[in-house]
PALUM-657970 format. One record per residue (C-alpha): residue in three letters; x, y, z; residue number from 1. Coordinates in nm, 2 decimals, always signed. Layout:
! PALUM-657970
REC res     xx     yy     zz   n
REC Ala      X      Y      Z NUM
...
//
This chain:
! PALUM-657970
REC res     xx     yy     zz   n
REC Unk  -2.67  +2.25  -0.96   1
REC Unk  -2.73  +1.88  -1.03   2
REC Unk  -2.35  +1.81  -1.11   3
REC Unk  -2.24  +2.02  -0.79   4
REC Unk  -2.50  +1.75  -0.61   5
REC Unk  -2.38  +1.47  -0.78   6
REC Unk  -2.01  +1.57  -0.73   7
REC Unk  -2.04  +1.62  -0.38   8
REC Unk  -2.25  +1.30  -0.34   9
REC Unk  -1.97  +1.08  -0.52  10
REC Unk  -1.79  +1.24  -0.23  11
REC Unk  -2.01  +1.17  +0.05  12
REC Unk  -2.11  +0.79  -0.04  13
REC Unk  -1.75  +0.69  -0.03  14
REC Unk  -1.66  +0.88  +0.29  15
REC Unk  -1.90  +0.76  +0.51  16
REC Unk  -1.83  +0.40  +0.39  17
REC Unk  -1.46  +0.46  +0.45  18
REC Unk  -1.49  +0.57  +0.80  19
REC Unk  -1.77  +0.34  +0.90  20
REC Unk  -1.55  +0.02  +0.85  21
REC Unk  -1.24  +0.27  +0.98  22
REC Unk  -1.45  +0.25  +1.32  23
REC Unk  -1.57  -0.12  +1.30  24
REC Unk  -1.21  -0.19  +1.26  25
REC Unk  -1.08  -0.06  +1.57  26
REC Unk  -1.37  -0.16  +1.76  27
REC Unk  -1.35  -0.56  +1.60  28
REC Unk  -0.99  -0.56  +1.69  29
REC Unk  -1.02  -0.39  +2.00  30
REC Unk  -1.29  -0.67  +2.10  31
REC Unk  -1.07  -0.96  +1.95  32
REC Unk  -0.80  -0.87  +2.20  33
REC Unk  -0.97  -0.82  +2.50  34
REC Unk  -1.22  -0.50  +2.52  35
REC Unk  -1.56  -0.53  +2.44  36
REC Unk  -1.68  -0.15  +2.48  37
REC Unk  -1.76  -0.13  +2.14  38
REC Unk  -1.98  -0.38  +2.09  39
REC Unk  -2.18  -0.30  +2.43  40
REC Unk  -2.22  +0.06  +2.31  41
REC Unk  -2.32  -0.09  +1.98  42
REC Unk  -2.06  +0.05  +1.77  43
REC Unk  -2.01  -0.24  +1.60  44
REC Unk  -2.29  -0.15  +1.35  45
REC Unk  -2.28  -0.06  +0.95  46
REC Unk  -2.54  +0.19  +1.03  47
REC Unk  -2.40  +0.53  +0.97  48
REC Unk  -2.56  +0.69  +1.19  49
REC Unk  -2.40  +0.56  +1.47  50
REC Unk  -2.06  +0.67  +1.38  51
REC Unk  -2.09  +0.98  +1.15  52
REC Unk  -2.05  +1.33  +1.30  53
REC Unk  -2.24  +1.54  +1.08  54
REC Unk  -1.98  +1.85  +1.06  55
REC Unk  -1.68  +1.61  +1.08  56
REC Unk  -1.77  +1.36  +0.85  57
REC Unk  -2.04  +1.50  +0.63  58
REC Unk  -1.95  +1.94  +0.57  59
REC Unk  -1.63  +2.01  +0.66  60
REC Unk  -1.50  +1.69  +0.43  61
REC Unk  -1.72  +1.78  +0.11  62
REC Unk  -1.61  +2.16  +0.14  63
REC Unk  -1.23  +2.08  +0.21  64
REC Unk  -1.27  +1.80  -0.12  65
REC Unk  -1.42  +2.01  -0.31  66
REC Unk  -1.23  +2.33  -0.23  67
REC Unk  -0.85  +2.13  -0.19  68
REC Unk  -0.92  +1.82  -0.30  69
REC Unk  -0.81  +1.68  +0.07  70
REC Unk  -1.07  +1.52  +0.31  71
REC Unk  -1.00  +1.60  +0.65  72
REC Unk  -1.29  +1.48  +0.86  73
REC Unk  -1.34  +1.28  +1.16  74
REC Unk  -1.61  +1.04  +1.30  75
REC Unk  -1.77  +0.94  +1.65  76
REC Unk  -1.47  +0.77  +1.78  77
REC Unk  -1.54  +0.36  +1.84  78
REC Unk  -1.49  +0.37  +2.23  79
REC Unk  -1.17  +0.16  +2.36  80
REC Unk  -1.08  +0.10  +2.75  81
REC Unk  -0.72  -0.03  +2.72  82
REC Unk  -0.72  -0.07  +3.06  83
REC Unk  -0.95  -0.43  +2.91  84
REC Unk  -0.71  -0.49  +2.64  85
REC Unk  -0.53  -0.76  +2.75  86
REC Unk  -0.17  -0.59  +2.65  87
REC Unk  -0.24  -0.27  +2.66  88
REC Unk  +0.02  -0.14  +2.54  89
REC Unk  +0.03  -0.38  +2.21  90
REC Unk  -0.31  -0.39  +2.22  91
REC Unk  -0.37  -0.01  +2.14  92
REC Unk  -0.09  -0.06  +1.89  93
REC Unk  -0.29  -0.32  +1.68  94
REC Unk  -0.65  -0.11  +1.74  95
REC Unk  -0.46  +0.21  +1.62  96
REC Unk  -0.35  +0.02  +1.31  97
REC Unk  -0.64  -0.16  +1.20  98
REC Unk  -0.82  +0.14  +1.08  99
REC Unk  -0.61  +0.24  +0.84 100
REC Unk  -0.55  -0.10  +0.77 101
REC Unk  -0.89  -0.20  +0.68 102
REC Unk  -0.88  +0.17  +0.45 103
REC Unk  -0.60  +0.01  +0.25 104
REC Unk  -0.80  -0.36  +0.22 105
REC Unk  -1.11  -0.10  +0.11 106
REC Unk  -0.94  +0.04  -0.17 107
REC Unk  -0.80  -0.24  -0.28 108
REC Unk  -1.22  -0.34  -0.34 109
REC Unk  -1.27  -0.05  -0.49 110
REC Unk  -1.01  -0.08  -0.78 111
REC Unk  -1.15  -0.42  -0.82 112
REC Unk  -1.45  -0.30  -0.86 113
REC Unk  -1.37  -0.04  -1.08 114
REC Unk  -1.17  -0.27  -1.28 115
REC Unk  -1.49  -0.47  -1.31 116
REC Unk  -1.70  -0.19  -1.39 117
REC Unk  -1.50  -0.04  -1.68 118
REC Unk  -1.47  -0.46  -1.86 119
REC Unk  -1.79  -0.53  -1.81 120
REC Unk  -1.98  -0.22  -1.81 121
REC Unk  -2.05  -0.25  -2.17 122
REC Unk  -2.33  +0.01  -2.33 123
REC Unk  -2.49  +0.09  -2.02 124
REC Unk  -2.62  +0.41  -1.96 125
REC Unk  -2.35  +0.66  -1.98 126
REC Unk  -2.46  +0.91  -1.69 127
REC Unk  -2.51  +0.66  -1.45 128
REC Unk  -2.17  +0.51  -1.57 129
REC Unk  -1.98  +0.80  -1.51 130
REC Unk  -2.17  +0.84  -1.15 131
REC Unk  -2.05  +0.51  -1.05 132
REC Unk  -1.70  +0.54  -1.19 133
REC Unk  -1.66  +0.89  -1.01 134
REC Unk  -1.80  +0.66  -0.67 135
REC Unk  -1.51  +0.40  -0.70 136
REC Unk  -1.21  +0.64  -0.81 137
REC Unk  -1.32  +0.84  -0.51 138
REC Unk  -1.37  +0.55  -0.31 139
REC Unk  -0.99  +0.51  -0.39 140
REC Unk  -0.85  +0.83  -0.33 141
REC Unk  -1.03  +0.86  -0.02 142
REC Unk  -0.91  +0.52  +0.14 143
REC Unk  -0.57  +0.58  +0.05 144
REC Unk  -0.55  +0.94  +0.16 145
REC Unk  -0.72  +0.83  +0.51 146
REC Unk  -0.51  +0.53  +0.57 147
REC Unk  -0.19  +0.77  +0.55 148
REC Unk  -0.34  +1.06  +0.67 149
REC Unk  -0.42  +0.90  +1.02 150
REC Unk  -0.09  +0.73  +1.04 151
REC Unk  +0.03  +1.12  +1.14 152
REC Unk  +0.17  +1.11  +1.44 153
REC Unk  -0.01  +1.37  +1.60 154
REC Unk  -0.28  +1.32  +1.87 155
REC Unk  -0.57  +1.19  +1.85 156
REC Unk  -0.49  +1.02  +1.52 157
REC Unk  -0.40  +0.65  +1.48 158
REC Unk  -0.07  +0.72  +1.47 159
REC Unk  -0.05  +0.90  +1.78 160
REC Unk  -0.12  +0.57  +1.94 161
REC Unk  +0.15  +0.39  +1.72 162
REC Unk  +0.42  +0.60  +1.84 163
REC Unk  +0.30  +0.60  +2.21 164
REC Unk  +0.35  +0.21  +2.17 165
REC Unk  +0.68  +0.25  +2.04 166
REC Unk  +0.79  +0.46  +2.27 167
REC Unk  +1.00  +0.37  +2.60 168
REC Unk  +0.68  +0.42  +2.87 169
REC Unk  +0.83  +0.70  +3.06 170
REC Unk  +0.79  +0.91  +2.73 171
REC Unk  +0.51  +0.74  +2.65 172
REC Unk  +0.34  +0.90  +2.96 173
REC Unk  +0.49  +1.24  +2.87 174
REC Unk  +0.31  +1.17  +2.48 175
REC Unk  -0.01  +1.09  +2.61 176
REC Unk  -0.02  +1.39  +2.80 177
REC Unk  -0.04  +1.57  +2.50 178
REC Unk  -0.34  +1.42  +2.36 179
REC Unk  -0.61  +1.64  +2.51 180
REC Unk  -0.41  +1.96  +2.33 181
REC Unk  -0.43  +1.77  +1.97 182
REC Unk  -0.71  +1.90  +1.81 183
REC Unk  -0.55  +2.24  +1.83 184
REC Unk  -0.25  +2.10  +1.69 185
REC Unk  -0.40  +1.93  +1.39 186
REC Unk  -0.59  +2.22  +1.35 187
REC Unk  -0.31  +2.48  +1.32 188
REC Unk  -0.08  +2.20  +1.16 189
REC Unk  -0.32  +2.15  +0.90 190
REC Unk  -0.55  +2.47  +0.89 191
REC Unk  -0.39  +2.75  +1.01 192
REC Unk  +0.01  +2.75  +0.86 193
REC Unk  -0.05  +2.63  +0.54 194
REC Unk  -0.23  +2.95  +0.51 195
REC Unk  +0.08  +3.14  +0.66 196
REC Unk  +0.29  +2.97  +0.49 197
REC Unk  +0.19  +2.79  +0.14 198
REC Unk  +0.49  +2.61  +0.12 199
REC Unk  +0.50  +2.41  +0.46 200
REC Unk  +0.18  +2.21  +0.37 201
REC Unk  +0.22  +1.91  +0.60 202
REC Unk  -0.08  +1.71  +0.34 203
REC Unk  +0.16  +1.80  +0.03 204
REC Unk  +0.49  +1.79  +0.16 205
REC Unk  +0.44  +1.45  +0.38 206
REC Unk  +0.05  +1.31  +0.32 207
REC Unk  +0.03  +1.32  -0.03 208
REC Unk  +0.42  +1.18  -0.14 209
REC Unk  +0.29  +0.84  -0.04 210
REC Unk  -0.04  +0.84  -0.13 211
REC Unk  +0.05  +0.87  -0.45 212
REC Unk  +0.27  +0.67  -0.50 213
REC Unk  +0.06  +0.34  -0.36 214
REC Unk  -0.26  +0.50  -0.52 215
REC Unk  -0.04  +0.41  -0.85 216
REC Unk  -0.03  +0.02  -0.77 217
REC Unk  -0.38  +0.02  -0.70 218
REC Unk  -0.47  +0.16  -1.03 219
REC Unk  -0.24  -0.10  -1.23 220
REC Unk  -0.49  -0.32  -1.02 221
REC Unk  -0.77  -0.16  -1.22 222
REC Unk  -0.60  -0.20  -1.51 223
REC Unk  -0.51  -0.53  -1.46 224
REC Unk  -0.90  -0.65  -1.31 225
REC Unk  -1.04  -0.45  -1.70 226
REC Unk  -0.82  -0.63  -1.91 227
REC Unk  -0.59  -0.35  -1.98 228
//
């Protein structure tokens, strides 16, 4: 019992601090360019509670991590008017991107950190060692797979909004209009056809590709912060 707790609780801690500055993000760029809806609904706040959904961000994640070793979760969206941004159309490009931004800068802490940890830990005690090591590699994982995991395409994540920028307006419109109908479609995308059909995995097949491959750098970063 007290491994499952402390499994799930390595899990947990580096979750919520991942999404929390995922949100901030938006809502600090959203504000440096024009809309300040955030910080009037005090979003712009590292207390937890003001962004963590409890199934979203707290259950579902743990089960999925612990289950699939994914973590599929969401927050309390950081509100933004881009009707205030002053491009709008930029504007939401640079909010989108500055969450999964700030999960790459986060990660980048983390193997620093865990670099630091494993040259300087020394003889401390090995439980709590291997508590706080579990933390930071998790802290990892989890960064990397959110960052690239939002970047989908696919309404409501950050990506979504990417695209829509990208897109010539009129079929930007026609995009947009799809966004009420995406958490069916990340649902089935992600949930439902795997299930069907074990091989057409988007996470495996288009997710995790990536996030392996720039979760290597960031652990020759821990190598290279312990000395190794």
């Amino acid at each position: 019992m007290n491994d499952t707790v402390l499994q799930i609780a390595a899990i947990i801690i580096p979750l919520i601090i991942a999404i929390v500055f995922h949100e901030i993000a938006h809502g600090l760029v959203a504000r440096m360019l024009g809309d300040p809806t955030a910080h009037e609904q005090r979003r712009l706040s590292l207390n937890p509670l003001r962004h963590v959904d409890p199934f979203g961000t707290l259950i579902l994640p743990a089960i999925l991590w612990l289950t699939t070793h994914t973590a599929f979760g969401w927050a309390k969206p950081v509100p933004v008017n881009k009707r205030r941004l002053r491009d709008p159309r930029r504007g939401m490009m640079a909010v989108a991107a500055a969450g999964p931004g700030m999960n790459l800068v986060l990660a980048a802490v983390g193997a620093v950190l865990l670099g630091l940890l494993v040259r300087y830990a020394g003889d401390s005690d090995a439980a709590s060692l291997a508590f706080v090591a579990q933390n930071f590699n998790n802290f990892i994982a989890i960064n990397v797979f959110l960052a690239f995991f939002n970047l989908l395409p696919i309404p409501p994540f950050d990506g979504s909004h990417i695209v829509e920028g990208l897109l010539p307006r009129a079929a930007a419109r026609s995009y947009e209009r799809l966004r009420p109908y995406g958490i069916l479609a990340v649902l089935l995308i992600l949930l439902v056809i795997p299930r069907l059909f074990p091989g057409w995995g988007l996470i495996e097949r288009v997710v995790f590709p990536p996030v392996e491959w720039l979760g290597g750098y960031y652990y020759d970063l821990v190598r290279f912060v312990a000395g190794g």
